[in-house]
N, C-alpha and C positions, 0 to 999 in steps of 0.2 A: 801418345807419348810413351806409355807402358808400353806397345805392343810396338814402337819401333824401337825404344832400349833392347827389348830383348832381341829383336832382330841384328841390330848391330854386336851385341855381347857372341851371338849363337854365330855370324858370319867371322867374326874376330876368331873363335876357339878354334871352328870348321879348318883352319889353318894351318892348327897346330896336331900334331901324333898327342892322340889321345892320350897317351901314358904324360908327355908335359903338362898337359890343361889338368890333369888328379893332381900333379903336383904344385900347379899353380893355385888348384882349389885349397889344397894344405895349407898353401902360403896366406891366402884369403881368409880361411876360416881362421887361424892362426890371428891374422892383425886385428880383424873386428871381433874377436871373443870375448875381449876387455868392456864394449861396449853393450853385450848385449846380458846387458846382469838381468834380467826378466826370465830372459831364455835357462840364462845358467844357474836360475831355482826350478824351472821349470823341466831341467834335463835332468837334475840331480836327484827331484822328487821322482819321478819314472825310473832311475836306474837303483834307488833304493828300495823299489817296490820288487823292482825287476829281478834283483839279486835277493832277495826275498831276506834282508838284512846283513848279509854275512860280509860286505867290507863296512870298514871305518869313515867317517863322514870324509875326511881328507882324501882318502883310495876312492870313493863313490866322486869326489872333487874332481880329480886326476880323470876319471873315468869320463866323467859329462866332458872337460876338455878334451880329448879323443874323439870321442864321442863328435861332438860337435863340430870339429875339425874333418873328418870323416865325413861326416855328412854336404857339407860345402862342396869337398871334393867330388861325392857323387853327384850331385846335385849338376854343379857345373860340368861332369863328363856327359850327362845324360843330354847337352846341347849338341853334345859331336855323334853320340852313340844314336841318336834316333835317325841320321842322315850317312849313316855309315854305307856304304856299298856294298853290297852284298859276300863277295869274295873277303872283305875283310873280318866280316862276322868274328868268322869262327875263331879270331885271334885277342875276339876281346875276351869271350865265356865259355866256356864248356860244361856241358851237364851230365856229372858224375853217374848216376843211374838211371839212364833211361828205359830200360827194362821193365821201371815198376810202371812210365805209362803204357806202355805198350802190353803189358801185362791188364791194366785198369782200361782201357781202350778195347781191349779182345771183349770184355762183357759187353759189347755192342747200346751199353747207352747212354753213351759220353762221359765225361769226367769232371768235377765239379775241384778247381784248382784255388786251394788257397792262399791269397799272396798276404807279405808285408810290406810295407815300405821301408824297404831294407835293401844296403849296396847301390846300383846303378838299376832299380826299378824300373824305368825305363826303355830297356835291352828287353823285356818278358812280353814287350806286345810286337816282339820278331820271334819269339820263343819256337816256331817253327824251323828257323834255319840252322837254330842250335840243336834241337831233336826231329829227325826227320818223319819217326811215326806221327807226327800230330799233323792232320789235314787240313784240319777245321776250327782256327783258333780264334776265341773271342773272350771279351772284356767287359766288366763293368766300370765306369766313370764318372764321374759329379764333372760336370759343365765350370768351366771357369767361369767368374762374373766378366773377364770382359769379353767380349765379344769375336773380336778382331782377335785375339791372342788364340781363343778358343777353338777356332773356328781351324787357324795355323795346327795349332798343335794334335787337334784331330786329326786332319789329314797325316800328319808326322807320323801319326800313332797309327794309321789305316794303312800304312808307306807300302807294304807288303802282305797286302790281302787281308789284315783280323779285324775282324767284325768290333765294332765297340758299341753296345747298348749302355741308355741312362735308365735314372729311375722314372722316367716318362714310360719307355718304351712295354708293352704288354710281359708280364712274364709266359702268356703264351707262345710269342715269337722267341723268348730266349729256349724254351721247353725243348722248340722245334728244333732250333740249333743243334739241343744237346743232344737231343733223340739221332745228330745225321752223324754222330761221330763225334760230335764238338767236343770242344775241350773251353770252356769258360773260367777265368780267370776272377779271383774279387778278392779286393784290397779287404781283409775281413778283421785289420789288428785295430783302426781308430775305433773312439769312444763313439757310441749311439745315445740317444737319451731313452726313455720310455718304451720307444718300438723295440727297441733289443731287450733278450733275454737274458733272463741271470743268471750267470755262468763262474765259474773260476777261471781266472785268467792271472800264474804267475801266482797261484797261491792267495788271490787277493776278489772276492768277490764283485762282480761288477755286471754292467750289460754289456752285451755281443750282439753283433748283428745274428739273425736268425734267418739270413738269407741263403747262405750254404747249407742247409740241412732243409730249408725249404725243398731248394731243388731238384736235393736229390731225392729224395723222399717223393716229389711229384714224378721226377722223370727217371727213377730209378738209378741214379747213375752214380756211377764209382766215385769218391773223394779222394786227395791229396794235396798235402802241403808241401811247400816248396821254400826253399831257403835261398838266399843269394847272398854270398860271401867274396870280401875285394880281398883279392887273393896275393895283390902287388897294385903298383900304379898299374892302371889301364888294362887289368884281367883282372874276371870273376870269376865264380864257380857257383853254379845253380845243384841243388839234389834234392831229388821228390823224400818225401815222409806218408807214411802211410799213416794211415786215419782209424782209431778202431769205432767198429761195428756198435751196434745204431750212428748212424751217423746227424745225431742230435747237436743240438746248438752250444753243448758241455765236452761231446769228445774233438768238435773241432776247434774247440777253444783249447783244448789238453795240445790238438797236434800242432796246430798252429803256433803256438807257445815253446814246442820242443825245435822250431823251426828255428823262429829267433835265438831262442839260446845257442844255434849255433856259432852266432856271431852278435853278440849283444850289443858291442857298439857300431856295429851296421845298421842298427834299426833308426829310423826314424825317431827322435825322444821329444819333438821340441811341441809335441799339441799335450797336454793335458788328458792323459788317455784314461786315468782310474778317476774322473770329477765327480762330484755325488752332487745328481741333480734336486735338490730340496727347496721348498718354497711352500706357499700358505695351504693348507689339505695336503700335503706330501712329507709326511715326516720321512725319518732315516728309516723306520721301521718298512713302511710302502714303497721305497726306491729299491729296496733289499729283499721283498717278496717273502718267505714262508719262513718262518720262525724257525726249521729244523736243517732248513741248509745252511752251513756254514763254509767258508773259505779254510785254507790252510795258516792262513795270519788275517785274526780278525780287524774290521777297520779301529780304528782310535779317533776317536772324539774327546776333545778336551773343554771341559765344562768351566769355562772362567765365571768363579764369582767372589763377591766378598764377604769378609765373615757375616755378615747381617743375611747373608743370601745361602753358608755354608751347608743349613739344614732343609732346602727346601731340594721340592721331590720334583724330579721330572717328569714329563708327559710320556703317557703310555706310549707312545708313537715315537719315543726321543729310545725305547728300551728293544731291545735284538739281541739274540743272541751272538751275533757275527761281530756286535759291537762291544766293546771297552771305553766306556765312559770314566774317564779321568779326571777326577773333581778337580780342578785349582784353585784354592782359595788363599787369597790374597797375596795373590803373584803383581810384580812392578811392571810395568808398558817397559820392555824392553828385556825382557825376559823369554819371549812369545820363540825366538830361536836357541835358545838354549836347552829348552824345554822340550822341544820337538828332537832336537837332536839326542837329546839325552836316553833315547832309548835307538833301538837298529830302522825303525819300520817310523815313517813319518806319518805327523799329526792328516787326520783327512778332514777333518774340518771343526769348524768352533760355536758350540753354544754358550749365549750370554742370555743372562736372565734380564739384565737392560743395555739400551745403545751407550756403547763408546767408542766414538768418532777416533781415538789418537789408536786403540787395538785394532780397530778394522782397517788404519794404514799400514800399521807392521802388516798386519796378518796380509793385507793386498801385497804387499811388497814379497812378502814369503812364497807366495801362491797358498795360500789356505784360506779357503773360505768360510765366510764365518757369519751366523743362523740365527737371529732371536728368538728366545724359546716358544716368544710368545706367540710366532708363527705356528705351529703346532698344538695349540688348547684347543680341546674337541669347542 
């Protein structure tokens, strides 16, 4: 049933000139925005991170709406843009400097392309027809769960020769790709848990994937970022960003970050990208790695307790220098949004010294997760 919905959605739009279905997406993202209040803490906590504080909760409001609307819209051109005809290509995107691959490609051993999810994503696994030096283009992809859907949209995404590897697949055959000139593509802006490295991202410490710097590092090859910006209905604009040297798991997070800021509300906002994975042996201390790196805006932890609780010490493991621990004491259940807002940079998550079932619905409501301390005693 899922994979014939979209069948009928994607032959419905196929119909229509691209530039009306973005507009229709507007109109969609538009009428269900109201519904999706989960989403609209979830886009406004990423765009407050994003903007590294500097609007007002209300402008950061305005923004997630944009934002969100925006994204609908690509979303639903990416049904027409993957099935597009080759001749019409070049009137959806253009890529403002191609130069720098072709430049990154002359080092003869591939090029290691960092993508976002960002604008009409979609349009990048044709990315050869928009730049002609790239011969050899390929992709990394997470498998949909369903099958039948998956199965469609690969081929969609193979439409015109790019190769797409999973994380099944050996990184010896991707090595090999890069080594013949390839140009490999990886979505490198979502949140990883553990496997990823600790990086700044957006001034705000967190994990990154460590797959790009992997690569290149084995296979020698050039790196760059790439931006995709909706330029009007039914035109984009792609342009490479250069990557600086070591090309470690910290400067691709620097360039892939100056990417998106090209267009902030083109990115993707609605996953949970800064989450601080913690649980029982994993204090905040261990998700956050060495005591002397810091971010440029440390995380904030807000310590709910009550005056009986005002003077007790927390767990070595709960102490970082990256963190601001925020004592609350004797704050009201319903206070949990006032408090978060009351400064630029949002609460990242909540330690209580005991369970309270009525703060861990606000706090779920909010998206803030929230930790008992007691998880964390050696």
């Amino acid at each position: 049933m899922e994979a014939a919905a979209h069948s009928v959605v994607a032959a419905v739009m196929r119909q229509l000139p691209v530039e009306r279905v973005f507009v229709f997406g507007e109109f969609l993202g538009k009428l269900i925005w109201p519904l999706m209040k989960k989403r609209q803490k979830t886009i406004a906590r990423n765009l407050r991170i994003a903007t590294e504080g500097k609007f007002t909760p209300d402008e950061i409001d305005v923004m997630a709406h944009r934002s969100f609307v925006r994204t609908v819209a690509n979303l639903l051109c990416s049904t027409v843009s993957a099935k597009a005809p080759g001749k019409d290509l070049t009137e959806l995107m253009e890529v403002e400097n191609p130069e720098l691959m072709k430049e990154a490609l002359a080092e003869g051993n591939g090029v290691v392309l960092l993508l976002a999810h960002m604008g009409n994503w979609e349009l990048l696994t044709r990315l050869k027809a928009f730049d002609p030096g790239i011969v050899n283009l390929g992709g990394f992809y997470r498998p949909l769960n369903n099958p039948i859907l998956n199965e469609r949209v690969l081929k969609e995404r193979e439409f015109d020769g790019s190769r797409l590897f999973s994380k099944r697949d050996s990184l010896h055959i991707v090595s090999g790709f890069l080594k013949d000139d390839g140009v490999v593509g990886i979505l490198a802006d979502q949140r990883v848990a553990f496997q990823g490295k600790v990086a700044g991202f957006f001034g705000k410490l967190t994990r990154s994937s460590p797959l790009p710097s992997l690569l290149a590092r084995r296979c020698k090859s050039e790196v760059l970022a790439l931006s995709l910006t909706t330029v009007e209905p039914g035109k984009w604009k792609a342009r490479y960003h250069r990557v600086e040297k070591p090309y470690d798991t910290a400067n691709c997070s620097d360039a892939l970050e100056r990417a998106m800021r090209v267009s902030i509300e083109d990115v993707f906002w609605l996953q949970e990208r800064w989450r601080v994975y913690l649980g029982e042996g994993v204090p905040p201390a261990k998700w956050l790695g060495k005591e002397d790196v810091r971010g440029r805006n440390p995380h904030r932890a807000l310590v709910w307790m009550t005056e009986e609780q005002k003077d007790m010490e927390l767990p070595a493991g709960c102490v970082h220098g990256d963190i601001v621990n925020e004592r609350c004491v004797g704050a009201r259940i319903g206070d949990l949004e006032s408090i978060d807002r009351s400064k630029p940079l949002p609460v990242d998550y909540i330690l209580v010294f005991s369970e309270n079932e009525e703060l861990r619905k606000e706090a779920k409501a909010l998206g803030i997760p929230m930790f008992p301390i007691s998880l964390f005693l050696e």
